[in-house]
Legacy VTK file of the C-alpha trace (Angstrom):
# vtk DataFile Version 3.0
C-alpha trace
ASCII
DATASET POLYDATA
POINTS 51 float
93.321 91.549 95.496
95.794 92.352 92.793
96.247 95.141 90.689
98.440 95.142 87.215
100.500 97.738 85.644
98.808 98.113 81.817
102.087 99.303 80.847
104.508 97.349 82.147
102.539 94.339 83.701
104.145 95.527 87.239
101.676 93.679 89.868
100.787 95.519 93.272
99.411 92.516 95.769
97.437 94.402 98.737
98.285 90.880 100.986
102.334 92.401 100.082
101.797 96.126 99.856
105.039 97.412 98.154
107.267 98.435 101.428
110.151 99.685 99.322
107.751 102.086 99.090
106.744 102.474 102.244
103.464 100.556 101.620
102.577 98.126 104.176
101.823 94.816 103.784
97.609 94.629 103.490
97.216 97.821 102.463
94.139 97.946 100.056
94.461 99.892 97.060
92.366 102.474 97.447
94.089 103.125 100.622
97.153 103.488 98.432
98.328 107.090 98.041
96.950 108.787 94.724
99.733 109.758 93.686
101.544 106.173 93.646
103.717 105.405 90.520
104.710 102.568 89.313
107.733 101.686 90.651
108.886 100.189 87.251
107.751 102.258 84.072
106.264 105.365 86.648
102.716 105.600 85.808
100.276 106.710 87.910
97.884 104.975 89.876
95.141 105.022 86.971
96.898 102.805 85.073
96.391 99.690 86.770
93.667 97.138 86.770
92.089 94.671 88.802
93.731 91.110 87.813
LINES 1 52
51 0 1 2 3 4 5 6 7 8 9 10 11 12 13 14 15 16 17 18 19 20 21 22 23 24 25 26 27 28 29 30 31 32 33 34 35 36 37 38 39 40 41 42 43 44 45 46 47 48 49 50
């Protein structure tokens, strides 16, 4: 699954996780921390939706 940034169109791909972040790689989203921001425009995690 994918999940898009409303704000900024920033896409988090669970198959990639985001490990700049220190999310690894198939980590689904709601395993994601809660407080996750966008690493591009810093939003929080309730601003993205399912692509």
């Amino acid at each position: 699954m994918k999940y898009v940034c409303e704000v900024c169109g920033w896409v988090y791909d669970e198959e990639a996780g985001y490990p700049d972040g220190g999310i690894a790689p198939g980590t689904k989203w709601e395993d994601v921390p809660e407080d996750f921001e966008c690493p591009l425009c810093s939003v929080g995690k309730d601003q993205f939706v399912e692509e």
